[in-house]
Each structure stands twice: as C-alpha cells, then as structure tokens.
TORLUM-549792 format. One record per residue (C-alpha): x, y, z. Coordinates in steps of 0.001 Angstrom, whole numbers, padded with zeros to 6 digits, always signed. Last residue first. Example, Ala and Ser with C-alpha at 12.3 -4.5 7.8 and 13.67 -1.06 7.14 Angstrom:
BEGIN
+013670-001060+007140;+012300-004500+007800;
This chain:
BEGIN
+091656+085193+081000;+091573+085566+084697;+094729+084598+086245;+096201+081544+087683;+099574+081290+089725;+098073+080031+093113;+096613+076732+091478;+093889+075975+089088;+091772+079398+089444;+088373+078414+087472;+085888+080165+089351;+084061+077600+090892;+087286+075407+091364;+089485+077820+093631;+093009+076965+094148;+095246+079992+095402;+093972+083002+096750;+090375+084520+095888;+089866+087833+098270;+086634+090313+098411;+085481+092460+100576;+082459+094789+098900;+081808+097866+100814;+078735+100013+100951;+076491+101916+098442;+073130+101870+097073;+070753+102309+093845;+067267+101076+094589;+065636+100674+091133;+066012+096586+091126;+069278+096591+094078;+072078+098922+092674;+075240+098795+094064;+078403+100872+094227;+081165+099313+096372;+084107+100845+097842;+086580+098006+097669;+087891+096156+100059;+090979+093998+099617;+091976+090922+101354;+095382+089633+100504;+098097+087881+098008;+096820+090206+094859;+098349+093218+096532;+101836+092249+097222;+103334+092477+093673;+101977+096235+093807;+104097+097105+096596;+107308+095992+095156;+106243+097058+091591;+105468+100632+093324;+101928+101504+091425;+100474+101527+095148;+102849+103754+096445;+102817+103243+100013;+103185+105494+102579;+104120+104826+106252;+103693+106687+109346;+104554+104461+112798;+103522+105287+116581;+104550+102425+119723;+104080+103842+123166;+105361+100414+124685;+107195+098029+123201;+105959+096579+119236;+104315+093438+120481;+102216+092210+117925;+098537+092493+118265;+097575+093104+114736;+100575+092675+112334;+103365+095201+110846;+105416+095822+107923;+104970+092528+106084;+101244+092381+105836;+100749+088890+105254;+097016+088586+107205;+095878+092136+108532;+098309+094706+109682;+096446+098029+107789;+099837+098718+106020;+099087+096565+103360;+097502+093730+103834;+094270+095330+104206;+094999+096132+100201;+092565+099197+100119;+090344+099564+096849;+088908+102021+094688;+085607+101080+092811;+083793+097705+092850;+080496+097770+090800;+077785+095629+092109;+074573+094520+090879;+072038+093222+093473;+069789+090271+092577;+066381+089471+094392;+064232+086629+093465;+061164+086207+094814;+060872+082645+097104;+058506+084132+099698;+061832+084547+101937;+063253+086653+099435;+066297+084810+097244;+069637+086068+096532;+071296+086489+093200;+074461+088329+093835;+076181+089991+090711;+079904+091074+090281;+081633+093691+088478;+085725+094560+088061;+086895+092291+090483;+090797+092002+090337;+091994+088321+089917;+094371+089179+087529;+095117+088544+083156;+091364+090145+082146;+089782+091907+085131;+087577+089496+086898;+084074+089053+086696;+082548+087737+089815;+079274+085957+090221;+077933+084878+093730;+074684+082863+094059;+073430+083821+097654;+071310+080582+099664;+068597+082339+101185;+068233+085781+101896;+066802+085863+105369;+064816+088402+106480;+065473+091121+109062;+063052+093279+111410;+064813+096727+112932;+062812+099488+111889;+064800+100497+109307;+064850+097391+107145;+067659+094690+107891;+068158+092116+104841;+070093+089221+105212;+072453+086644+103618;+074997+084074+105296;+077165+081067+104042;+080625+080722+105813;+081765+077260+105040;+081029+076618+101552;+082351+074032+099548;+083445+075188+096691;+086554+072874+095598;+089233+075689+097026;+086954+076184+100214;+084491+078793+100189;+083478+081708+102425;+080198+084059+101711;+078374+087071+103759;+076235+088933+102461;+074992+091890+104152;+071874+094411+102409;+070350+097380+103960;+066607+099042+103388;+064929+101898+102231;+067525+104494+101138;+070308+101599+100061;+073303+100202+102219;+075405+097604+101427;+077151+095171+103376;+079191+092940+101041;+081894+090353+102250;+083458+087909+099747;+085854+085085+100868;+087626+082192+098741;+090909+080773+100191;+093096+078210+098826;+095675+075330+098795;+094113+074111+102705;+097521+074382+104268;+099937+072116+104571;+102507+073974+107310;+098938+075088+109058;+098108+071206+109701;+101749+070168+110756;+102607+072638+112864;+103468+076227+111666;+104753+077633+114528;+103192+080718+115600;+103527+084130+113952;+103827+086901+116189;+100917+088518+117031;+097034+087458+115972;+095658+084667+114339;+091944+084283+114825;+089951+083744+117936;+086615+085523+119491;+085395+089290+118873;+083882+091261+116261;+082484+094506+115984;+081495+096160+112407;+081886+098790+110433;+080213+100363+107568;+080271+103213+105165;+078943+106647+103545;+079793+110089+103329;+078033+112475+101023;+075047+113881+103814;+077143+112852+105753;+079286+116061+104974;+082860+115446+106070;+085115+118053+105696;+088448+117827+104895;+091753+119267+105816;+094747+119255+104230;+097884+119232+106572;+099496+115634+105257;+095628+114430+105708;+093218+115744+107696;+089559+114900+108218;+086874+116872+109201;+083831+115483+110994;+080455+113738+110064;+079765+110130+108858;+077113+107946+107405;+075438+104428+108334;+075921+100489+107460;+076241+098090+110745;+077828+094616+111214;+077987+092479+114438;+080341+089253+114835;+081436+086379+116032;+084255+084498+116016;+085855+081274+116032;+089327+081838+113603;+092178+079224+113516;+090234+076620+115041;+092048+073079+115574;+091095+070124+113886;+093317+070334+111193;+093245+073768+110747;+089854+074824+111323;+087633+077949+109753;+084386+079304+111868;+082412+082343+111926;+079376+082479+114265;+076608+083973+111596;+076311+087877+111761;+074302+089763+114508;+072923+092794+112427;+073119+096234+113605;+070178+098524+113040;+069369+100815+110048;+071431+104129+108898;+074069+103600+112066;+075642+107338+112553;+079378+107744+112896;+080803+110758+114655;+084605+111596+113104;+087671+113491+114358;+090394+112929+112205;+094417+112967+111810;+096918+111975+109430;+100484+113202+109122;+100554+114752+112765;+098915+112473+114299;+095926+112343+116154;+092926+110160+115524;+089095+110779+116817;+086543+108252+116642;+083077+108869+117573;+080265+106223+117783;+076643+106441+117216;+073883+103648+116699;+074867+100661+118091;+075201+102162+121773;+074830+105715+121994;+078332+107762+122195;+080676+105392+122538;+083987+106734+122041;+086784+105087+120094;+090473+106683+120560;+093915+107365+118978;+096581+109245+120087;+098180+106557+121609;+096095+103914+122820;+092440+104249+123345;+089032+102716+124905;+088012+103962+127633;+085422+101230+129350;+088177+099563+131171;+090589+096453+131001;+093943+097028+133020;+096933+097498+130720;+096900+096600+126943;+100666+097368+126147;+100674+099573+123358;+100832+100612+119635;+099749+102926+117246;+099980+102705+113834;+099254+105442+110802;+099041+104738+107132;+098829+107251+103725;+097956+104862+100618;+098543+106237+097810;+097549+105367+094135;+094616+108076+093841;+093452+108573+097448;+093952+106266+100043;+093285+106973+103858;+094924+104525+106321;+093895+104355+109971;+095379+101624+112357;+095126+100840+116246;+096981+098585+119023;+096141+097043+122332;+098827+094309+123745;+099053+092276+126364;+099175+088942+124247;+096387+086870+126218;+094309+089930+126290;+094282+091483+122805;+092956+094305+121910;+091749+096471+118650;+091470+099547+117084;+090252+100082+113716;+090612+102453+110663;+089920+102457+106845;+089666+105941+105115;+088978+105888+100988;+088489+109410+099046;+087242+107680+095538;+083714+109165+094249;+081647+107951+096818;+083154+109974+099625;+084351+107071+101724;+084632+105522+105431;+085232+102520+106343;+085142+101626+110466;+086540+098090+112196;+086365+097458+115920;+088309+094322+117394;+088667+092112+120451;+090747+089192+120304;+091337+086182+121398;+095155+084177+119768;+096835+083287+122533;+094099+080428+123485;+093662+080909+127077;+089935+081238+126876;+087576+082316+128872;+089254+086114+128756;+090884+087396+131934;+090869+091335+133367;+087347+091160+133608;+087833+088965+136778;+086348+085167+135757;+083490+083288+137271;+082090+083160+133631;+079667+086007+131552;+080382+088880+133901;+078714+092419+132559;+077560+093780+136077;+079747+096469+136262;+082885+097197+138692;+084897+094388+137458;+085213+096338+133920;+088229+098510+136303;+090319+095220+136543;+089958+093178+139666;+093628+091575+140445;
C-alpha cells in the first residue's frame, strides 16, 4: 500500500515509503536533543521509529540534583508521513537544519521548545561496529550545536528558557543498530568483543564549533575516528587524528577532566580542555543499551505512556550507572575561546590505553 511519504519525490529505491531497503529488524530512524542551563538543569529527549518492528516511540528525562524525572511514549508506527508524533509528544520542522520545535505533554513533565542551529550541521563519518561478520550498528549521521527557547515544566514548576542561557546539540541518525526485543545471542554476540571505548564531544564556542568523534576496541584500535571544525558560514576542516586524555575519578571510571589534542589542517596544534559536569545515565530510563525498564523500539501495545523517577544515589540505581553511556554537560575551553556542548563518554570492560584490565577495574 502507498504510504502518505509516496506523495513526494524523496524515493531512493523502487520501494513504497512505507518499506525500508533493508529487512534487517533492527533500521531505525532517530532524533536526539540536549538541552541545559550551564549550571546543572539537564533535559535529554528523542523520538524515534522503527519500520521493520512497527513501532514509533519517544523519551524526555530532565535531571536536576540526583533525580532523574522520565517520560515514555509508545506506539505502533502506522503509515509513514511527514508528522512526526506519538502520544503527546511531537517534533516539528520548522526550517530545515536550522530550527526545530518539540513540544511534550504530560502531566509530570512537559515542554514546548524551538531549537536554533548556532553553525551548520555536520555530516558525521558512516558508523560501523560488526559482530562476527555481521553489523550490529551501520549508520549515519548529522550533528548540530545551537540554543533553545520555551518554558519547561517539571512536577508543576515551570521554567523558562532564555537562549540566551540555554545551550545544546542534537543530532539525526538513521541505519541499523539493536533495537526491540533482544535477539538471540548467536555465537558472535554470546562472545563479545570484552570491551567498549566511545567518546562523543560536539562543542560549541562564539566563533566556531567543535565534533569529535572517537570509538576504540579493548586493545585501541580505533574504529570510529572523526574530528572537525564547522565555522559559521558553513566551511569545515578536518582535525586530524584526535589524541584523547581522560582522567578518571579515583576508584571509578567517572571522567572528571579530559584533553583533546587535535591538529589544524596546516599542522597547528589545537587542544580543547574539557570539564564534564552533571550527567544522564542513557541507560537509565532514556531506553538506550541495558536499560532494564524499557528499550527503543520495543513493542509496548498501543498508546503506551510511562513516568519514572530515579534516584540516582539509590544503590540499586547507582550500581547501574557505570555499565552505560553517559553524557555529560560539557564545559570547554578551546586557547581563549571558552565553550559548551556535550561530552559522551563510556569505557566498559577491557580497555588497554587506559589501563582497565577486565570489566572490574577502576581508576586508581
């Protein structure tokens, strides 16, 4: 059957909208906002779908001091259109990479927010990992710093948002990666690779934005390597080859600093400092990899809404949050540019560089 996307000439194979190329399970199509205040006010939100599972869904979790306050929606996908929504939740696009509203509606957290792109959106590197020989995520992806406007509501409290104080990111990405209800293991994912090293940073400063992107296997091979600048008028330069140093917090693997030395196109150096602040387990209540309470694209029936709150100094809760990807608002500072963003960051298991024998070591 045609789906309502059949109507526009956007085709890319002699498919109807309302099929992906692929029948892998796991395609999906996701947005991702942050949004923060600088000084520790933390939102996180994303709606996604997922064609080969029938299902749409959406997320937004606001943390402030050692809560996290989550909503889910749920849904089946239906016929593929330009509206975007399920539930009360719903991504508008006002201009095209540049401005984008997204309003939530629920009774224990709710928003209505515009965002603004700062510089231009930058086509990451195709993201690959395998298992065995099989990919587990092929994706790619578009990332974009910029400020917000709107009010923001949380257990009744409302909030302003001044862009002239809020900051963030997002990004679009689209392609494979595990999705739904778990698979079975097989003999590749039942192995596994003993580790995972990833660290995302796009950072914005008055004249310019950084993104650096940076995967590692447990010995240090990289797989994921990318580094650009964007400057306002839309022209990039590569970054070279980024030199990532973390320091740890003494007995974890929380980052408490880190420092990227990257490398201008004329050979300069370049080094941005970076000081994680608050942080958002995704893994926790945002249905990303090992969240126990709920996963992207899972079927959850039909008009699906959940609240949850998490007490993030809970020992059950706070056992969980080293086993994930975390993002941290990020404050930078680029020579005498001083800037702010998001820095991603996980280190599980095995990971030689940094001195993590096995899944049980800790910073010293």
């Amino acid at each position: 059957m045609p789906a309502p996307l059949d109507e526009y000439p956007i085709h890319q194979t002699p498919l109807t909208m309302a099929r992906v190329a692929t029948s892998d399970r796991n395609f999906y199509d996701r947005s991702y906002f942050n949004a923060h205040d600088r000084d520790g006010a933390f939102l996180i939100t994303g709606l996604g779908v997922y064609p080969n599972l029938g299902v749409t869904d959406a997320y937004a979790t606001v943390r402030r001091g050692n809560v996290q306050r989550c909503v889910r929606f749920s849904d089946a996908l239906g016929a593929r259109g330009l509206e975007q929504r399920v539930g009360g939740y719903r991504v508008e696009v006002i201009e095209p990479l540049r401005r984008i509203r997204v309003v939530c509606e629920h009774d224990d957290l709710s928003f209505d927010l515009t965002w603004t792109g700062a510089f231009p959106a930058v086509q990451e590197q195709p993201h690959l990992i395998l298992a065995g020989d099989r990919p587990i995520i092929e994706a790619s992806r578009f990332a974009q710093v910029g400020s917000w406007a709107g009010t923001l509501t949380v257990d009744g409290v409302d909030t302003a948002i001044d862009p002239a104080v809020w900051t963030g990111t997002r990004d679009r990405s689209w392609g494979i990666r595990p999705v739904g209800e778990a698979e079975p293991a097989g003999c590749a994912a039942s192995e596994g690779a003993g580790g995972f090293w990833w660290l995302y940073a796009p950072l914005r400063f008055e004249d310019f934005a950084v993104i650096v992107i940076v995967q590692e296997q447990p010995d240090g091979r990289r797989t994921l390597n990318d580094a650009t600048r964007v400057w306002p008028d839309g022209r990039t330069e590569q970054l070279g080859w980024p030199r990532v140093h973390i320091r740890y917090r003494c007995g974890t693997r929380e980052p408490i600093a880190a420092r990227l030395e990257l490398t201008t196109p004329d050979g300069k150096p370049l080094e941005v400092e970076i000081t994680p602040g608050p942080g958002v387990a995704l893994h926790v209540g945002c249905g990303y990899g090992g969240d126990p309470d709920w996963q992207h694209g899972q079927w959850k029936g039909r008009d699906w809404v959940d609240s949850a709150t998490y007490d993030l100094t809970d020992p059950a809760v706070a056992g969980r949050l080293p086993y994930g990807v975390t993002d941290y608002i990020a404050r930078a500072r680029c020579g005498d540019a001083e800037g702010w963003g998001l820095f991603e960051h996980a280190v599980l298991g095995r990971h030689d560089p940094t001195g993590f024998a096995d899944w049980g070591a800790v910073a010293p």
